[in-house]
C-alpha positions in Angstrom: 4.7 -12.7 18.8 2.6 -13.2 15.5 1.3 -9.8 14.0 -2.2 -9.1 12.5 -1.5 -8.5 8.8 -4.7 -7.5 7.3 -8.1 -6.4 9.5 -10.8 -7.0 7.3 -13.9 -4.8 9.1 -17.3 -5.9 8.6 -20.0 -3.5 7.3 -23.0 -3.5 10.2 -25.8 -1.1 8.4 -27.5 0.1 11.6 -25.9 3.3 13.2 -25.5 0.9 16.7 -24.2 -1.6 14.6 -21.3 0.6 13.2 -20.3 2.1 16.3 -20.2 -1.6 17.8 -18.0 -2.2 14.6 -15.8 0.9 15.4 -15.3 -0.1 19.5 -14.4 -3.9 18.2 -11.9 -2.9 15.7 -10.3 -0.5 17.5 -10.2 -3.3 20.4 -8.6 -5.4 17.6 -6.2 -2.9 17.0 -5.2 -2.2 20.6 -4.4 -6.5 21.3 -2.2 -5.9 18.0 -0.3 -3.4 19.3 0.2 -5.2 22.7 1.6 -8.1 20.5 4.1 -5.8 18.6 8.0 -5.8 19.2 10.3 -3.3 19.7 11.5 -3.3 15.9 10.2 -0.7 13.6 8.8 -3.0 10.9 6.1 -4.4 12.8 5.7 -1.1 14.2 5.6 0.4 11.1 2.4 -2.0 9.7 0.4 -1.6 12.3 0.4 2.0 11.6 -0.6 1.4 8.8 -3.2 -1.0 9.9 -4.9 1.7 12.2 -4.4 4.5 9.2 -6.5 1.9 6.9 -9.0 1.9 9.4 -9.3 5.5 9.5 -9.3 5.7 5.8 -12.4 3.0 6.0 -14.5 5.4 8.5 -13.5 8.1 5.8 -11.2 9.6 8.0 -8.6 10.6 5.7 -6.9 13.2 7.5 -6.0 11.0 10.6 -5.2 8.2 7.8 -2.5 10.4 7.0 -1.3 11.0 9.9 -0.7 6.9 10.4 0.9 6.4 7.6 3.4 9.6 8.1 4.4 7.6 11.4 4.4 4.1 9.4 6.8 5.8 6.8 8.9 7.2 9.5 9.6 3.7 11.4 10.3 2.3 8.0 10.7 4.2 4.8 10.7 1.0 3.0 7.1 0.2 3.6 4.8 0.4 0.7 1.8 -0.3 2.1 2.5 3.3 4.0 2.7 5.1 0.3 -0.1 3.5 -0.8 -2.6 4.7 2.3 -1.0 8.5 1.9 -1.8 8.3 -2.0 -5.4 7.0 -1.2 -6.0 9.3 1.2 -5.0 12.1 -0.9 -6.7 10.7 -3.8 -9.9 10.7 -1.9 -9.2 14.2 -0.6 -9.0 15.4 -4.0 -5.6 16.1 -3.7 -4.7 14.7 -7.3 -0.9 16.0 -7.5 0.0 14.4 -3.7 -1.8 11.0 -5.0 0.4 10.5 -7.7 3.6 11.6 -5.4 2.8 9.1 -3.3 1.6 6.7 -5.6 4.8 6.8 -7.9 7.0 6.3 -4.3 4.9 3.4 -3.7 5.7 1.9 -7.1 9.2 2.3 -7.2 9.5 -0.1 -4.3 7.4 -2.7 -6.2 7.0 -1.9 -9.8 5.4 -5.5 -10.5 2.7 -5.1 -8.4 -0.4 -4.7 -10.9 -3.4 -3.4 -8.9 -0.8 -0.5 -7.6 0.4 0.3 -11.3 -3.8 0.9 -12.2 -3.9 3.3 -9.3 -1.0 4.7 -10.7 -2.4 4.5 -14.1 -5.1 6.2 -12.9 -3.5 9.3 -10.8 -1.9 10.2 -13.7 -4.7 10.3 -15.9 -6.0 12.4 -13.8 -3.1 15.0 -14.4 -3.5 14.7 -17.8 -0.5 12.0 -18.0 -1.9 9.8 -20.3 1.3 8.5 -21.9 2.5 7.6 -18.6 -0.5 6.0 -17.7 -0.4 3.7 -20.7 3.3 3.0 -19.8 2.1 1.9 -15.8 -0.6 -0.1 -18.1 1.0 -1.9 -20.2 3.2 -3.5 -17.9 0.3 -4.3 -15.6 -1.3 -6.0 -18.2 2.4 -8.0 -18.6 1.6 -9.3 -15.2 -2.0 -9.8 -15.4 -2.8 -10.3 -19.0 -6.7 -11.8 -18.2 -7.9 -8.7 -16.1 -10.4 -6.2 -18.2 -10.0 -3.3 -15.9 -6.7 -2.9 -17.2 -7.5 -2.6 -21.3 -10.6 -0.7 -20.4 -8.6 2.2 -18.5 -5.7 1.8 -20.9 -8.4 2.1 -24.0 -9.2 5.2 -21.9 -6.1 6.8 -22.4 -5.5 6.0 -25.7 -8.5 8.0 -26.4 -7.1 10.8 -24.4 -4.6 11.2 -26.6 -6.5 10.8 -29.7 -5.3 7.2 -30.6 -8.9 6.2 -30.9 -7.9 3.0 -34.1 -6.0 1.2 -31.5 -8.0 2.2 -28.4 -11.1 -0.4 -30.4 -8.1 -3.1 -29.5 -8.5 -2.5 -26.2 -12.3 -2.3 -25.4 -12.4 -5.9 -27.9 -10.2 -7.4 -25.6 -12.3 -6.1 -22.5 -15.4 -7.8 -24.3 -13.7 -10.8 -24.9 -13.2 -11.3 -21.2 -16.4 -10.3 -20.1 -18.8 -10.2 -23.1 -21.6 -7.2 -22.8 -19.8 -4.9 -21.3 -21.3 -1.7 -21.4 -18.5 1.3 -20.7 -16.5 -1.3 -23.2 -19.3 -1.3 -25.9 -19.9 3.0 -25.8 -16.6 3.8 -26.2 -16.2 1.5 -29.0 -18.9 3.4 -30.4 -17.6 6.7 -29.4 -14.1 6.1 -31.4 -15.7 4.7 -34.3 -17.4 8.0 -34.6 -14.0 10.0 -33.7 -12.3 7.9 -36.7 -15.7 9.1 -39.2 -17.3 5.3 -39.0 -20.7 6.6 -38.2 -22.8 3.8 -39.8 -20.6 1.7 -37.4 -21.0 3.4 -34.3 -24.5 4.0 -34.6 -24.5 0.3 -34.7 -22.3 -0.3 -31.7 -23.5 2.4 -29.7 -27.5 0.2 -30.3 -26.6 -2.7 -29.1 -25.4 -0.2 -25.5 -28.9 1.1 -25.7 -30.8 -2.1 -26.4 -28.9 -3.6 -23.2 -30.0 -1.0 -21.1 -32.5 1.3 -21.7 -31.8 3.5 -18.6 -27.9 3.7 -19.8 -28.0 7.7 -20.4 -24.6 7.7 -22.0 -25.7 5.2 -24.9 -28.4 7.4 -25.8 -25.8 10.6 -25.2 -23.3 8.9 -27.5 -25.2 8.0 -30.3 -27.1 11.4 -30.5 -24.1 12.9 -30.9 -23.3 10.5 -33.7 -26.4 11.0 -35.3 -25.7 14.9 -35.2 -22.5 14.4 -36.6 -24.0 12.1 -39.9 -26.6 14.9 -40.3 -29.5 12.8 -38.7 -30.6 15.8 -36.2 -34.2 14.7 -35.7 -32.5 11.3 -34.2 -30.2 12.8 -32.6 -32.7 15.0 -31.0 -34.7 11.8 -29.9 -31.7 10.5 -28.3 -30.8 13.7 -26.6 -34.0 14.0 -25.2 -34.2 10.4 -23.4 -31.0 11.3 -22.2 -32.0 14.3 -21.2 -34.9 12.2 -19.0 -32.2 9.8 -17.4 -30.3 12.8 -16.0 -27.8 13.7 -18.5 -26.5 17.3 -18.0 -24.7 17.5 -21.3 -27.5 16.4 -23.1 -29.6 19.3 -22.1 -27.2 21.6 -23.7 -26.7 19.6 -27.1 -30.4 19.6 -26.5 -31.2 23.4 -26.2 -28.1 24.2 -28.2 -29.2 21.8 -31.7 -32.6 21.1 -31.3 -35.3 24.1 -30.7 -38.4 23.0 -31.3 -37.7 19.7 -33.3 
């Protein structure tokens, strides 16, 4: 018998509509299971199937439980990593991501979207080197995908390497021009490197794109106070301040008084 793979649910905004979705897919589910045989691989994936599911009503804690049972009847299934590492990852549960994460990965290393959620579990834990190591060699596999430099520019700035971090985010701009995380923390590690006149520049052209980007206006504030420009800076701290930036209020209150 031929096995669903992959059970692509479709969003249905009205409350109805979603329950409707719910019934359906677990009907879907159900005809799958019918279908299965008795070996544990197909077994195994449909656990998995139902535990993404789960995961996709936000469900994380039955998610778990699916792929616990997926990773019992075959403990060669990635998939089943994957859905535990998610789940914990969306449970907060930062340390248990990257367990799973990294169990995942050592049955394919070369698969690059996993390496980036790998990347990015051990960021979280303050891994940076090791993220940049998962980074690199997704970028060995998929050379052309900006999400990849922009994370990996991310952690080079985590560890102060801000000179070569600038390679990165030009390479993310290269593939998709304007970017505006990209363009900021340009700006930012110019500043962190003492190019002020440079990253004032950089961290404009983020403002003039967007003038509700509170971070652009955050960023270059903090430039401005570091070149000794504190009635700018000010200016910039309070639009930020207006956009909702929380830091900004205390750069605000902390540097500005009644300027």
């Amino acid at each position: 018998m031929k096995v669903i793979k992959y059970l692509i649910p479709i969003l249905l905004f009205s409350s109805p509509g979603l329950h409707a979705q719910r019934d359906a897919t677990r009907d879907m589910l159900e005809i799958a299971a019918a279908g299965l045989s008795d070996s544990s691989g197909p077994e195994s994936r449909y656990f998995v199937l139902k535990g993404r599911n789960a995961y996709f009503f936000r469900q994380y804690k039955e998610a778990l439980e699916y792929a616990g049972n997926a990773m019992k009847l075959d403990d060669g299934n990635k998939d089943a990593y994957v859905l535990a590492a998610d789940a914990y990852a969306a449970l907060a549960k930062d340390k248990r991501a990257l367990k799973y994460y990294r169990k995942a990965a050592a049955l394919d290393g070369d698969d690059p979207v996993l390496l980036y959620h790998l990347a990015l579990s051990n960021m979280k834990l303050g891994h940076n080197v090791a993220a940049m190591e998962n980074l690199d060699r997704a970028i060995e596999i998929e050379p052309d995908n900006n999400a990849f430099y922009l994370l990996r520019g991310e952690a080079k700035m985590a560890v102060g390497i801000f000179a070569t971090a600038i390679q990165d985010f030009e390479v993310v701009l290269e593939l998709n021009p304007g970017d505006e995380e990209a363009i900021i923390k340009t700006g930012v590690c110019l500043r962190e490197i003492g190019n002020y006149a440079e990253s004032i520049e950089e961290l404009s052209k983020a403002v003039s794109a967007n003038q509700g980007n509170a971070d652009a206006f955050l960023e270059r504030g903090k430039t401005y106070l570091r070149a000794f420009n504190k009635n700018k800076a000010c200016e910039d701290f309070r639009k930020a301040v207006e956009l909702g930036s929380r830091e900004a209020g205390k750069l605000l209150e902390s540097n500005c008084g009644s300027n």
